[in-house]
N, CA, C and O atoms as CSV, one atom per row, in Angstrom:
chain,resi,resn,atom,element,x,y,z
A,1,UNK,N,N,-16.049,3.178,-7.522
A,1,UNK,CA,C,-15.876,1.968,-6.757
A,1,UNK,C,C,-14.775,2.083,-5.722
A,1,UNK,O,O,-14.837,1.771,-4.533
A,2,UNK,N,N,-13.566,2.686,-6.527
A,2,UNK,CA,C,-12.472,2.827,-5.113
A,2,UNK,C,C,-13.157,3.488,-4.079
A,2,UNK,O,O,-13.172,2.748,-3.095
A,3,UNK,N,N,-13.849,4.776,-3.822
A,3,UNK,CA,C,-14.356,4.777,-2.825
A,3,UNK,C,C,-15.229,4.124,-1.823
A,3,UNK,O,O,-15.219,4.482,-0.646
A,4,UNK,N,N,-15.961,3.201,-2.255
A,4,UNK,CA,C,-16.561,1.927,-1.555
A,4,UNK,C,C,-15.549,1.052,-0.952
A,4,UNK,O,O,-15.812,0.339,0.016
A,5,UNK,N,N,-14.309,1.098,-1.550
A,5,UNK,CA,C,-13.098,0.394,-0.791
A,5,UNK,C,C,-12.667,0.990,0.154
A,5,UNK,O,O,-12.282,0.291,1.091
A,6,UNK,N,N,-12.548,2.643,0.301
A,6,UNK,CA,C,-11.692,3.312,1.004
A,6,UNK,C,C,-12.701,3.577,2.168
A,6,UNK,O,O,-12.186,3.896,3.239
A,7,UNK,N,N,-13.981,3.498,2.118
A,7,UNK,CA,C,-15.064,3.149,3.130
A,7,UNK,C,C,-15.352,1.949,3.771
A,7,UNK,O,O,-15.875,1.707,4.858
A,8,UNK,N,N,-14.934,1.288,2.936
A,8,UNK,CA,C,-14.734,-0.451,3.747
A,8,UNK,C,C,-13.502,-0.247,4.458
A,8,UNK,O,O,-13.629,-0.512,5.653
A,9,UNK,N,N,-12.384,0.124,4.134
A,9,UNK,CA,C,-11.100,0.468,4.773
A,9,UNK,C,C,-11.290,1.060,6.356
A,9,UNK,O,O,-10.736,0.705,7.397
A,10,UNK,N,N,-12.057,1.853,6.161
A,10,UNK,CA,C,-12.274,2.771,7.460
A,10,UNK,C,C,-12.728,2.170,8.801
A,10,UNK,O,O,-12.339,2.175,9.969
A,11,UNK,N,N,-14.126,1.446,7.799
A,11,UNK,CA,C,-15.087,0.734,9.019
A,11,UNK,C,C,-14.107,-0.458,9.458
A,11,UNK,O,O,-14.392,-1.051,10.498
A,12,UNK,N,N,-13.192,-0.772,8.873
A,12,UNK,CA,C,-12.354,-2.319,9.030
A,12,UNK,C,C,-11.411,-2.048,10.053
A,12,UNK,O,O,-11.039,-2.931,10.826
A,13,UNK,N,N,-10.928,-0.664,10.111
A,13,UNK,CA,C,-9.745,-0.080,11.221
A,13,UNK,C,C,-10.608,0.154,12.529
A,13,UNK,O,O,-10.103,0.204,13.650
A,14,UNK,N,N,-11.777,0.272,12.307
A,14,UNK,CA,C,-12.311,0.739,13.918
A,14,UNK,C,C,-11.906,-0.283,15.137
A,14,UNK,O,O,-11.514,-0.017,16.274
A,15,UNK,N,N,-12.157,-1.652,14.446
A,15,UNK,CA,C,-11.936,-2.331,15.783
A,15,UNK,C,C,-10.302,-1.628,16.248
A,15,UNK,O,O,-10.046,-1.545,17.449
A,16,UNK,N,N,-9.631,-1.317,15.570
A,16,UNK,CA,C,-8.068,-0.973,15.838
A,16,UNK,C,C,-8.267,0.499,17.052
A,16,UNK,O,O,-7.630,0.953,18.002
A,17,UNK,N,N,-9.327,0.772,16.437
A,17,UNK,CA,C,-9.222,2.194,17.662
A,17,UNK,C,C,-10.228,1.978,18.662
A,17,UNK,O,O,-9.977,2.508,19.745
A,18,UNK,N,N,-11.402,1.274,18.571
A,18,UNK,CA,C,-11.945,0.888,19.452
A,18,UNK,C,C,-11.535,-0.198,20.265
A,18,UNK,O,O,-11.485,-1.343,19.817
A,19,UNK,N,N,-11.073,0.253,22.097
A,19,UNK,CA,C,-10.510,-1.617,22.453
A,19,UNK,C,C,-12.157,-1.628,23.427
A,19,UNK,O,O,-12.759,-0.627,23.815
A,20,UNK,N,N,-12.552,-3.034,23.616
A,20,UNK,CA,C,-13.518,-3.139,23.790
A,20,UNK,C,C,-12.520,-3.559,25.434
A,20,UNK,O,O,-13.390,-3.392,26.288
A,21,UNK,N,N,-11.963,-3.741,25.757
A,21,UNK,CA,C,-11.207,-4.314,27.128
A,21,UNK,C,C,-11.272,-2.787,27.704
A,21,UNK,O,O,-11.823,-2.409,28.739
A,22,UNK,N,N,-10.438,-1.892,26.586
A,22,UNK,CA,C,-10.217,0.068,27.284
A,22,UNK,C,C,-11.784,0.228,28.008
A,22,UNK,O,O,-12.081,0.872,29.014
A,23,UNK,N,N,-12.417,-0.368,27.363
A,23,UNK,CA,C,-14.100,0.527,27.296
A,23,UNK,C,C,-14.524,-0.018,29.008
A,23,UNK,O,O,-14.659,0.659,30.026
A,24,UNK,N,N,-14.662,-1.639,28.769
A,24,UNK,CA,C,-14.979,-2.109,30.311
A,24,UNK,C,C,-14.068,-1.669,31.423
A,24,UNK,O,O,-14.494,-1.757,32.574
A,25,UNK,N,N,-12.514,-1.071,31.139
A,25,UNK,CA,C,-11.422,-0.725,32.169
A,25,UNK,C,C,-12.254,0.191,32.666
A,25,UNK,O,O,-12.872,0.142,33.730
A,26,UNK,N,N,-12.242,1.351,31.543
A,26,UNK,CA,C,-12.661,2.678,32.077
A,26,UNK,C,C,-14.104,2.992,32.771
A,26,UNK,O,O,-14.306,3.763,33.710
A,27,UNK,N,N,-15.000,2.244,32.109
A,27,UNK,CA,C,-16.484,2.046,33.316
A,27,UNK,C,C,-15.969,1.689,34.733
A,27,UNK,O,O,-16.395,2.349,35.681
A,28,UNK,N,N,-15.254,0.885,34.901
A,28,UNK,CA,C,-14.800,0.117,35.804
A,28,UNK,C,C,-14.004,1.149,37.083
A,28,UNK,O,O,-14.026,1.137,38.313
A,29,UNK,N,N,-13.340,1.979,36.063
A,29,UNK,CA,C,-13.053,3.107,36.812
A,29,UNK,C,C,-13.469,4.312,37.245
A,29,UNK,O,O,-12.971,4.928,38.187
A,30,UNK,N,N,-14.412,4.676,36.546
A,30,UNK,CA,C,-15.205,5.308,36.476
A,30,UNK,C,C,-16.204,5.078,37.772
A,30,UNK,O,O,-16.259,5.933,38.656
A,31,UNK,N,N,-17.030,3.809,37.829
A,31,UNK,CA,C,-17.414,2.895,39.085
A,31,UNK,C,C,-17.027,3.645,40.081
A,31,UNK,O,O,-17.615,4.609,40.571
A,32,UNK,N,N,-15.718,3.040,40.457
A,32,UNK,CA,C,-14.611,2.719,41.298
A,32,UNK,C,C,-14.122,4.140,41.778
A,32,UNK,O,O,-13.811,4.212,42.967
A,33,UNK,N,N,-14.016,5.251,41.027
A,33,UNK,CA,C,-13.741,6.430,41.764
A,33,UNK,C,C,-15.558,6.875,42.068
A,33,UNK,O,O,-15.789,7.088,43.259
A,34,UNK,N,N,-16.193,6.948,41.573
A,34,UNK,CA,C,-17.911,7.387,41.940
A,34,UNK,C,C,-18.273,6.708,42.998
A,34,UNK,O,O,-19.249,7.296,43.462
A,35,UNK,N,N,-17.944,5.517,43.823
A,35,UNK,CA,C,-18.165,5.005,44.595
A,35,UNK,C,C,-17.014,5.484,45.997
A,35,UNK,O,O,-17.301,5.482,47.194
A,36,UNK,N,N,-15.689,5.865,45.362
A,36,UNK,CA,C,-14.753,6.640,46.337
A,36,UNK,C,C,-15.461,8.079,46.949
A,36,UNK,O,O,-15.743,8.464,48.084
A,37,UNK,N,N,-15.569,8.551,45.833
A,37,UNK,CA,C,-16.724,9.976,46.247
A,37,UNK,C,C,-17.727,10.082,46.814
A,37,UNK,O,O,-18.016,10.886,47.700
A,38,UNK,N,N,-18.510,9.061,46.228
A,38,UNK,CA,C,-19.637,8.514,47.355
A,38,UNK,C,C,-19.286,8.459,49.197
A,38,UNK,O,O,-19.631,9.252,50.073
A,39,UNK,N,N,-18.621,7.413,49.269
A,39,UNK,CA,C,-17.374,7.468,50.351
A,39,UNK,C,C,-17.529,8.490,50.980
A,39,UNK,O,O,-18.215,8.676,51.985
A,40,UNK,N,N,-16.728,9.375,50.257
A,40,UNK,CA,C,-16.345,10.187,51.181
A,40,UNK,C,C,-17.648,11.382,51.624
A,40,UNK,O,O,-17.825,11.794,52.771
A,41,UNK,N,N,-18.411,11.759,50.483
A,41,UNK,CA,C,-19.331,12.822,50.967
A,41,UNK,C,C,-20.376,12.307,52.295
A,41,UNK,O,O,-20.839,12.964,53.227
A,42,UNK,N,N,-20.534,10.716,51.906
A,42,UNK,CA,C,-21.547,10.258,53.133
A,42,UNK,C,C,-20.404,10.234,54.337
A,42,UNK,O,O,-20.701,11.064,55.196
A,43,UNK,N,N,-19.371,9.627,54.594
A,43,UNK,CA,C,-18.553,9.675,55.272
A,43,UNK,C,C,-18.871,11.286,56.618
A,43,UNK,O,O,-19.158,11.347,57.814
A,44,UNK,N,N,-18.639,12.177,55.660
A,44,UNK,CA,C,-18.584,13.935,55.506
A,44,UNK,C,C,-19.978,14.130,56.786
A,44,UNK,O,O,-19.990,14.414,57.984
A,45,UNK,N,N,-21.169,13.763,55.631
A,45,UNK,CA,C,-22.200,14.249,56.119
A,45,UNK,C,C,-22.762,13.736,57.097
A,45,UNK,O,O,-23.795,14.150,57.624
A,46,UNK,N,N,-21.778,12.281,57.587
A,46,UNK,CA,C,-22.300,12.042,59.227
A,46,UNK,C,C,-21.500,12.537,59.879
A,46,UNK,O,O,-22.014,13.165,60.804
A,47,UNK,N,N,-20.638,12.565,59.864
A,47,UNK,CA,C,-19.374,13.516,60.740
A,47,UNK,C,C,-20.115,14.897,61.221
A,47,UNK,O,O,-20.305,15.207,62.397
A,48,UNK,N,N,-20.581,15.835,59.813
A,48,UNK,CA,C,-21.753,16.680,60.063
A,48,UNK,C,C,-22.600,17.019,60.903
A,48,UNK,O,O,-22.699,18.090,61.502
A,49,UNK,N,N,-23.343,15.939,60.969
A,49,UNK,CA,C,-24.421,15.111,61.307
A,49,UNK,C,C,-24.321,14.895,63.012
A,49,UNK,O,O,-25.308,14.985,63.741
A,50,UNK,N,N,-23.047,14.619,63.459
A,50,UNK,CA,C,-22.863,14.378,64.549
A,50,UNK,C,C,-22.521,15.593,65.114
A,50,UNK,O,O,-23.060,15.958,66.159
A,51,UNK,N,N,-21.749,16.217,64.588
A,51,UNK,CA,C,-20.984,17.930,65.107
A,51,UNK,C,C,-22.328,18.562,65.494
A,51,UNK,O,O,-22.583,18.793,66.676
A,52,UNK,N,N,-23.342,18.893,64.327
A,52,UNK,CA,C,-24.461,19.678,64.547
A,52,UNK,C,C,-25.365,19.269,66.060
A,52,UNK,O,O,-25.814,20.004,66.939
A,53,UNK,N,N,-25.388,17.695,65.886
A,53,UNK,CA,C,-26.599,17.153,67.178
A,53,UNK,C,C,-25.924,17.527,68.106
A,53,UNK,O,O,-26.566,18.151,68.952
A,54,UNK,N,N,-24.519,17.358,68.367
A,54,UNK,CA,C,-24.128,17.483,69.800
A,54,UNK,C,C,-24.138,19.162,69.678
A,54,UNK,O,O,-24.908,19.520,70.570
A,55,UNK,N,N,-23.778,20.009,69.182
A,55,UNK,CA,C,-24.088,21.398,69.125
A,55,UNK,C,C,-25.812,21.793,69.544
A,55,UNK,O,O,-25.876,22.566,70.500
A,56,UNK,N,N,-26.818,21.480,69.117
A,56,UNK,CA,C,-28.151,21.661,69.562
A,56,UNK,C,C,-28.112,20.809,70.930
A,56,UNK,O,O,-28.373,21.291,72.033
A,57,UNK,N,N,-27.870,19.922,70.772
A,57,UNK,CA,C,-27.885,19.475,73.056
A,57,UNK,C,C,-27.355,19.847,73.583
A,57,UNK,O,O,-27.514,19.617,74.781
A,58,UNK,N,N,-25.980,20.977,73.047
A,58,UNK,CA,C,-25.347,22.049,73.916
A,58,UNK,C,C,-26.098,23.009,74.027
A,58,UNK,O,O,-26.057,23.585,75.114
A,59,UNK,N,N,-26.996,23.510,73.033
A,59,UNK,CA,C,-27.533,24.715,73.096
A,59,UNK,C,C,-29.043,24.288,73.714
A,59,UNK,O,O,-29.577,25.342,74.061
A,60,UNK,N,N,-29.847,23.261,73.958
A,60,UNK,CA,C,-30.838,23.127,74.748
A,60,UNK,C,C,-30.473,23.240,76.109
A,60,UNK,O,O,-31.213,23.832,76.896
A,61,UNK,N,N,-29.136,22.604,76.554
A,61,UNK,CA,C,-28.280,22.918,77.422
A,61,UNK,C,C,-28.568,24.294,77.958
A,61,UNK,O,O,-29.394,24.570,78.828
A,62,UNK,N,N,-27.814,25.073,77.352
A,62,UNK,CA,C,-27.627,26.518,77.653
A,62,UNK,C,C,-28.762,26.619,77.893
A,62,UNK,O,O,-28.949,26.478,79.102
A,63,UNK,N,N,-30.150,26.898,77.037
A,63,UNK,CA,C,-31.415,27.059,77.440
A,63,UNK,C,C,-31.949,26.637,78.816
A,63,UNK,O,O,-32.528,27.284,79.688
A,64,UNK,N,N,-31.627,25.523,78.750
A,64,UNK,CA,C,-32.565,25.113,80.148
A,64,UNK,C,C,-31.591,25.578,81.234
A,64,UNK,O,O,-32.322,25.705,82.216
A,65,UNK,N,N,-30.461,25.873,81.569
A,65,UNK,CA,C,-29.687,26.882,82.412
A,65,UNK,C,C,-30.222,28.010,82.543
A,65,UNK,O,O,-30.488,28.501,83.640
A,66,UNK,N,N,-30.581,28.895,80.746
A,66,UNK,CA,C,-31.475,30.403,81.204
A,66,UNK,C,C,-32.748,30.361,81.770
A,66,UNK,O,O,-33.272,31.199,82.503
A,67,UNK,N,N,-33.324,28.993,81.242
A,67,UNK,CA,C,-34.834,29.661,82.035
A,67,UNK,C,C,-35.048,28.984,83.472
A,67,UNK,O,O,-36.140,28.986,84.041
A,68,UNK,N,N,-33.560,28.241,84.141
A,68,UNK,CA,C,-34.209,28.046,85.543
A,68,UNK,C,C,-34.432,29.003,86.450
A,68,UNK,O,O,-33.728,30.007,86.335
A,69,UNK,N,N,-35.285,28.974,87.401
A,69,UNK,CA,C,-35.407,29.933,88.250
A,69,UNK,C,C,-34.881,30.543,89.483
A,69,UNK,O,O,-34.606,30.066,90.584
A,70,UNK,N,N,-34.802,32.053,88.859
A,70,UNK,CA,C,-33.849,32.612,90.032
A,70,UNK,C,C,-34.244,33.445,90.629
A,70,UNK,O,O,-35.437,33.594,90.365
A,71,UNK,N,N,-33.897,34.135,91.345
A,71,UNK,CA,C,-33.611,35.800,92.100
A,71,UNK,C,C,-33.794,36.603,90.620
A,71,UNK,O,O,-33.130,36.337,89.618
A,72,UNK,N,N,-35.105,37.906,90.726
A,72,UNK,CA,C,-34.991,38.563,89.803
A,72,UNK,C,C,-34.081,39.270,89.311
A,72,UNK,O,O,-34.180,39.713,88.167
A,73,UNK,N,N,-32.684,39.581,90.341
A,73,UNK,CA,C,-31.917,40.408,90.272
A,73,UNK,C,C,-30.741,39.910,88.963
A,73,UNK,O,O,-30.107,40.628,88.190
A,74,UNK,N,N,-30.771,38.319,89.103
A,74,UNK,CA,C,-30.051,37.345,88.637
A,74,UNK,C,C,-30.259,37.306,87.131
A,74,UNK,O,O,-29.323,36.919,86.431
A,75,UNK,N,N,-31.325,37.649,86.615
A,75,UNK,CA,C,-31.709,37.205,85.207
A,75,UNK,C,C,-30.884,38.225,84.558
A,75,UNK,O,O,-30.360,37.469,83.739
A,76,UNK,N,N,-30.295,39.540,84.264
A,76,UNK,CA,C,-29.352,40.143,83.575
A,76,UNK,C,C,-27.594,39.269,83.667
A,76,UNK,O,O,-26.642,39.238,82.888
A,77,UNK,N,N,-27.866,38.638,85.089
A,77,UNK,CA,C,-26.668,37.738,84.469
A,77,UNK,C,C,-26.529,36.248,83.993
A,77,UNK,O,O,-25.476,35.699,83.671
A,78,UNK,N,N,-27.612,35.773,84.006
A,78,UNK,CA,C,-28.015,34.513,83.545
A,78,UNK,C,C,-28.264,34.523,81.895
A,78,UNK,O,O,-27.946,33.618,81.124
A,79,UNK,N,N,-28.978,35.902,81.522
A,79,UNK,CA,C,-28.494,36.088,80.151
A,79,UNK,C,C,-27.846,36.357,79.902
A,79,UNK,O,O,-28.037,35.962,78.752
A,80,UNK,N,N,-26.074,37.243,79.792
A,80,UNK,CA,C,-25.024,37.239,80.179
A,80,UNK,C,C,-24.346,36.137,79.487
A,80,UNK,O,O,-23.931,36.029,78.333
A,81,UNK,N,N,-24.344,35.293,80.565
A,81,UNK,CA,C,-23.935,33.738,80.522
A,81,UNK,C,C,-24.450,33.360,79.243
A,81,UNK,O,O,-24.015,33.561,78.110
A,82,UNK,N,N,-25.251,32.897,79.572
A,82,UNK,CA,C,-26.060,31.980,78.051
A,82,UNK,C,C,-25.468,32.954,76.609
A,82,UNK,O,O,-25.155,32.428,75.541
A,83,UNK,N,N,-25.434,33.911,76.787
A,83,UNK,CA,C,-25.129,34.548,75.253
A,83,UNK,C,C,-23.941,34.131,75.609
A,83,UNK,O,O,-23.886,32.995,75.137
A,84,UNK,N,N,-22.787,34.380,76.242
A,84,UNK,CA,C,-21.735,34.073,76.137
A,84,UNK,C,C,-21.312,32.445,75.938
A,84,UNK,O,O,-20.314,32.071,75.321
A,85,UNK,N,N,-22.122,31.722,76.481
A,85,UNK,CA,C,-22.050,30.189,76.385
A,85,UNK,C,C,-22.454,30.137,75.007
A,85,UNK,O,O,-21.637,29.384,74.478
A,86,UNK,N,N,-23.242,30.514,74.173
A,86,UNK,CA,C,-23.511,30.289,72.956
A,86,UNK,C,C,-22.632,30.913,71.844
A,86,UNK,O,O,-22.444,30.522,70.692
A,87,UNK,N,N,-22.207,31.851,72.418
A,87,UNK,CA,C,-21.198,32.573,71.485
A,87,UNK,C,C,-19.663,31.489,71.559
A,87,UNK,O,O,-18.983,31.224,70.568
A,88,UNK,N,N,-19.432,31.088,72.705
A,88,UNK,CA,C,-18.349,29.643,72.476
A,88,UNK,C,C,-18.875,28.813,71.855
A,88,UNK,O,O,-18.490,28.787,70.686
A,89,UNK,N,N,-19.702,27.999,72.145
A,89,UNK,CA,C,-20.536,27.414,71.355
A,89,UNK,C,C,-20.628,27.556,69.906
A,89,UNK,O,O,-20.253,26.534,69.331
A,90,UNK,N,N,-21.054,28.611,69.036
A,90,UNK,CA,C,-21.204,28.625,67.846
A,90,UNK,C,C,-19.363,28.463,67.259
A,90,UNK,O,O,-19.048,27.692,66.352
A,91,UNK,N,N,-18.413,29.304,67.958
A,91,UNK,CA,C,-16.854,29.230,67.324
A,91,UNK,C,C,-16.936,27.882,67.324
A,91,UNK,O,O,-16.782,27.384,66.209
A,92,UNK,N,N,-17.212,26.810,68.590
A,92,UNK,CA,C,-16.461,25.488,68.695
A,92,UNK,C,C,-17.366,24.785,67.439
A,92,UNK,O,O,-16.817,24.220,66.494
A,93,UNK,N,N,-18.550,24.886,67.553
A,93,UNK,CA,C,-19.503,24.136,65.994
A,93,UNK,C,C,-18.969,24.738,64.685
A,93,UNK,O,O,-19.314,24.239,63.614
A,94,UNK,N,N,-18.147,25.785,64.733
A,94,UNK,CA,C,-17.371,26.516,63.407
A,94,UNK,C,C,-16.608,25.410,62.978
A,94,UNK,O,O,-16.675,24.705,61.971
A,95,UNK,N,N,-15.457,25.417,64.509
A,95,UNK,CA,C,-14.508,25.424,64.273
A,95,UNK,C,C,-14.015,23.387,63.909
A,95,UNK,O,O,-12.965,22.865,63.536
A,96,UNK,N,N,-15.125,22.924,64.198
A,96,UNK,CA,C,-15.569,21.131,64.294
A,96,UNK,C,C,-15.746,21.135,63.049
A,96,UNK,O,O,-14.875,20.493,62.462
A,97,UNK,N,N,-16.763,21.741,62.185
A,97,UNK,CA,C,-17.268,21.829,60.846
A,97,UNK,C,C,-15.800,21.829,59.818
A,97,UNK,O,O,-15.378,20.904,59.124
A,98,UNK,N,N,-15.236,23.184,60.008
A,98,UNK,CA,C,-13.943,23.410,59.414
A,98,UNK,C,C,-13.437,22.017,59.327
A,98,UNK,O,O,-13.404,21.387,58.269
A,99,UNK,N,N,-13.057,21.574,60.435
A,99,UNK,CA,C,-12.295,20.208,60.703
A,99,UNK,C,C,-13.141,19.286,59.828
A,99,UNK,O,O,-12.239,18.833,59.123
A,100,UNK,N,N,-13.870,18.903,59.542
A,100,UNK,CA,C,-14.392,17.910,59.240
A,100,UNK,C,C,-14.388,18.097,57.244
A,100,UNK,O,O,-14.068,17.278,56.382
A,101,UNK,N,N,-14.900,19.563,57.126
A,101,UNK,CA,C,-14.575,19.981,55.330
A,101,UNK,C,C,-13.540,19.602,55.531
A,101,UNK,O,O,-13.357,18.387,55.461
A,102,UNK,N,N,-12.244,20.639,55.921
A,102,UNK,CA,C,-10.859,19.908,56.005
A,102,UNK,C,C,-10.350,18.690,55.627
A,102,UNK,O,O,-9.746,18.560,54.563
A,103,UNK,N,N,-10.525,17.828,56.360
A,103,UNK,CA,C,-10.376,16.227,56.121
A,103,UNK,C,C,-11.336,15.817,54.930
A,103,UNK,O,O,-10.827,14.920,54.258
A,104,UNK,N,N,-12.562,16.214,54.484
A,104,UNK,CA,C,-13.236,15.914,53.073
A,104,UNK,C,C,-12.417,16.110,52.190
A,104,UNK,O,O,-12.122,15.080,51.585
A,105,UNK,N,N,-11.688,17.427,51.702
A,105,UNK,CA,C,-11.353,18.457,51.018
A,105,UNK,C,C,-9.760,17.199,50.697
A,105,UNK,O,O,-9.424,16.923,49.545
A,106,UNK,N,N,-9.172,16.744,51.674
A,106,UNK,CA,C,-7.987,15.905,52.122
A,106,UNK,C,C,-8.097,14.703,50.931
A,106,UNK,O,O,-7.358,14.496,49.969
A,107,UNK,N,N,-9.373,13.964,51.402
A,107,UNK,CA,C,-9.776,12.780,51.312
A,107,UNK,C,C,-10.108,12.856,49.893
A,107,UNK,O,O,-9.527,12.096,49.118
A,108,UNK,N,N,-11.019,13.726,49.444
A,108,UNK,CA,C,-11.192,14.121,48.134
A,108,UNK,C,C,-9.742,14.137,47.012
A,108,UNK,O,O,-9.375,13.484,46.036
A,109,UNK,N,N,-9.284,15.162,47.732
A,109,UNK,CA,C,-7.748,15.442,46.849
A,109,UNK,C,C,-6.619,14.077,46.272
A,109,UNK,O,O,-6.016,13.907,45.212
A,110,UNK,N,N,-6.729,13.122,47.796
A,110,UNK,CA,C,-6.020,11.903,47.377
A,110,UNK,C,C,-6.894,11.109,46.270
A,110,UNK,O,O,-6.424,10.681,45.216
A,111,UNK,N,N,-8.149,10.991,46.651
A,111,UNK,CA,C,-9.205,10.179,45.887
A,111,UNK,C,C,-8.834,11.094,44.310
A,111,UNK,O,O,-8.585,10.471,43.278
A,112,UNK,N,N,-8.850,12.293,44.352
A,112,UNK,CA,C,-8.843,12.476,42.770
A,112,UNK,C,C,-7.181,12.184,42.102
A,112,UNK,O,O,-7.009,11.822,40.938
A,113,UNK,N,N,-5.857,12.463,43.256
A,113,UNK,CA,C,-5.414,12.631,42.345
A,113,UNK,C,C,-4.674,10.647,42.192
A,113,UNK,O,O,-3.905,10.258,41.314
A,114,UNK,N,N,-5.064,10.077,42.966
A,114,UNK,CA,C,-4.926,8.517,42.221
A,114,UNK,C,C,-5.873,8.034,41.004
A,114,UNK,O,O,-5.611,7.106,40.239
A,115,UNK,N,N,-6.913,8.766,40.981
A,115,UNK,CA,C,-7.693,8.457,39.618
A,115,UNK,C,C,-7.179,9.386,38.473
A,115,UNK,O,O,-7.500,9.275,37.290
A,116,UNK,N,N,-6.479,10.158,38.907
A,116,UNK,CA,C,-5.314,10.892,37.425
A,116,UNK,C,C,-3.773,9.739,37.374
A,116,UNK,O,O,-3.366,9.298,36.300
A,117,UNK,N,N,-3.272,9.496,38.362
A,117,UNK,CA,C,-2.722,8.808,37.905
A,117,UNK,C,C,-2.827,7.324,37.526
A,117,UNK,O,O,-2.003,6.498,37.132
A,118,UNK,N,N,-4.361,7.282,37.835
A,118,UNK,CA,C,-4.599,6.072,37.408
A,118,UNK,C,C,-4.773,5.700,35.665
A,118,UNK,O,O,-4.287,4.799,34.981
A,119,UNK,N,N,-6.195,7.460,35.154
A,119,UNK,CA,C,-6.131,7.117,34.091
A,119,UNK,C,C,-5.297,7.662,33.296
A,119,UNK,O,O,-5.488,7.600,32.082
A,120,UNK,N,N,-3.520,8.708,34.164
A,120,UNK,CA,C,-2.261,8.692,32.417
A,120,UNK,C,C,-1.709,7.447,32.637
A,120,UNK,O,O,-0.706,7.342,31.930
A,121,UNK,N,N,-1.973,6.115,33.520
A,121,UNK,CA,C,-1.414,4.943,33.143
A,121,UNK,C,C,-2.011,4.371,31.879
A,121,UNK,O,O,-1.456,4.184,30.796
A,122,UNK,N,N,-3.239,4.135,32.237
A,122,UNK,CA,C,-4.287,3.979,31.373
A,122,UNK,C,C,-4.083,4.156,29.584
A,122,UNK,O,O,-3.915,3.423,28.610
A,123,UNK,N,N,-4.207,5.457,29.858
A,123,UNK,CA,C,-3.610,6.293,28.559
A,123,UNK,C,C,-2.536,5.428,28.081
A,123,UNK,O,O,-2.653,4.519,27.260
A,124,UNK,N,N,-1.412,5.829,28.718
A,124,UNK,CA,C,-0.267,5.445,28.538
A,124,UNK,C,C,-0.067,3.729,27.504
A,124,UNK,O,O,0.412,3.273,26.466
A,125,UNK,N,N,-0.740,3.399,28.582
A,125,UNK,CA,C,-0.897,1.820,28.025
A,125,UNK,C,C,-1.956,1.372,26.758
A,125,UNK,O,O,-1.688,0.433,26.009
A,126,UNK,N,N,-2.963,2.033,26.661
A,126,UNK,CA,C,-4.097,2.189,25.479
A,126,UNK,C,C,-2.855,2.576,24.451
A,126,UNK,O,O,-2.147,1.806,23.803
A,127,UNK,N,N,-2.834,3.603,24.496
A,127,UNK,CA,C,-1.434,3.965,23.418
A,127,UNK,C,C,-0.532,3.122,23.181
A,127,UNK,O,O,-0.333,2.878,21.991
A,128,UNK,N,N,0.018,2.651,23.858
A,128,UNK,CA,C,1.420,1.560,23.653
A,128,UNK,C,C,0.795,0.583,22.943
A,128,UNK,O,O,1.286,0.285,21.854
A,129,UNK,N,N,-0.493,-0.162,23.443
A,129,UNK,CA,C,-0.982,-0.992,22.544
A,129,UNK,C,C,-1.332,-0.465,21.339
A,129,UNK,O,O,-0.666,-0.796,20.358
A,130,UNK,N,N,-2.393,0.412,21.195
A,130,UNK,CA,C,-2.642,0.985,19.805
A,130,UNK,C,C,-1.363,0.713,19.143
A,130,UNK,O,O,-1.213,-0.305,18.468
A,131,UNK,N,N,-0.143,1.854,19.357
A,131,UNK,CA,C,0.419,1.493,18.468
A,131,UNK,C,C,1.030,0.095,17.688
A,131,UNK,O,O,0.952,-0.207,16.497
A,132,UNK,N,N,1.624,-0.589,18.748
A,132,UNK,CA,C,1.699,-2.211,18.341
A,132,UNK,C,C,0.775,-2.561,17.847
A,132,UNK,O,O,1.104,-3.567,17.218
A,133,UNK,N,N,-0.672,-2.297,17.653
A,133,UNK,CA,C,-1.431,-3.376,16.924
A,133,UNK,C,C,-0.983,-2.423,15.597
A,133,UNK,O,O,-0.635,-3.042,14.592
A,134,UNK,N,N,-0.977,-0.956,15.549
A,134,UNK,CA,C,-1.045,-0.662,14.016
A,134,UNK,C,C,0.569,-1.221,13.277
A,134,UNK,O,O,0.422,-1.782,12.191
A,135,UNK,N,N,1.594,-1.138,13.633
A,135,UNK,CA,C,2.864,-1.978,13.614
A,135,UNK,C,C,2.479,-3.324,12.611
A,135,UNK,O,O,2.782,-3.523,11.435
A,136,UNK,N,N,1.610,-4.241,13.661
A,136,UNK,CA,C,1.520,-5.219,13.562
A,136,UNK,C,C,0.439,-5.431,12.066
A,136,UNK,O,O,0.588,-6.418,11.345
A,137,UNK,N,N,-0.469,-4.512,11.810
A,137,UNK,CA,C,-1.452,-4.810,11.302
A,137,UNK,C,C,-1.132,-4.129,10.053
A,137,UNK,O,O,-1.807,-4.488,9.089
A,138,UNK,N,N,-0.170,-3.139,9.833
A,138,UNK,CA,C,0.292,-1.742,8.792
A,138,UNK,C,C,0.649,-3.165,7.932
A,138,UNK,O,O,1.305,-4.124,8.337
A,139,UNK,N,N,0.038,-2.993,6.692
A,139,UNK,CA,C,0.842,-3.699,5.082
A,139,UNK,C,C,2.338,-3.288,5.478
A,139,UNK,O,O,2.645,-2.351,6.215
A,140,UNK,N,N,3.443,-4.422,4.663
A,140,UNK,CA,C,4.805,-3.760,4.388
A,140,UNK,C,C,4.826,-3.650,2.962
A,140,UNK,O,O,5.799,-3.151,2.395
């Protein structure tokens, strides 16, 4: 029989370790940074989004420069050009891209590390209570 007590004992402490307030905080935060991340990757991928388009209307650009018509003599330097216009071209779409991970990579880093110090507050405070309720609740 004592063991039927010391099993009633157990199930009777859960509410003590389970806080049903911790549970909705942490969804809540949970939310709340998944929606920061969200943020930022769509944020990201129009930034992207924009670098790339204006990069292809540079490079239709260049195109319609090589195939206007010239002096046959002209076309070894008209291709010339265009490779060289595209070869700037691809560094500057590098070098836009970089910029833009960059600032993700930024944005990300703050976003994660306020959700660490969000949840050792968290912690912190789950604990402080725990213990006061067991204080409070411990037989003398």
């Amino acid at each position: 029989m004592t063991a039927q007590n010391e099993f009633a004992k157990m199930f009777g402490a859960i509410p003590n370790v389970c806080n049903p307030d911790l549970a909705k905080g942490g969804l809540a935060s949970v939310a709340e940074y998944n929606a920061k991340i969200g943020d930022v990757a769509l944020d990201t991928a129009g930034k992207s989004n924009e670098v790339l388009s204006a990069s292809t209307m540079k490079a239709l650009g260049n195109m319609r420069e090589l195939t206007a018509v010239r002096e046959p003599s002209e076309y070894g330097q008209a291709f010339a050009d265009f490779m060289q216009a595209q070869m700037e071209l691809a560094q500057s779409t590098t070098a836009a891209l970089f910029e833009v991970a960059q600032g993700a990579g930024e944005r990300m880093g703050s976003v994660s590390a306020s959700a660490a110090e969000k949840a050792e507050t968290t912690v912190k405070k789950t604990t402080n209570a725990a213990s006061a309720r067991k204080t409070t609740s411990a037989p003398a």
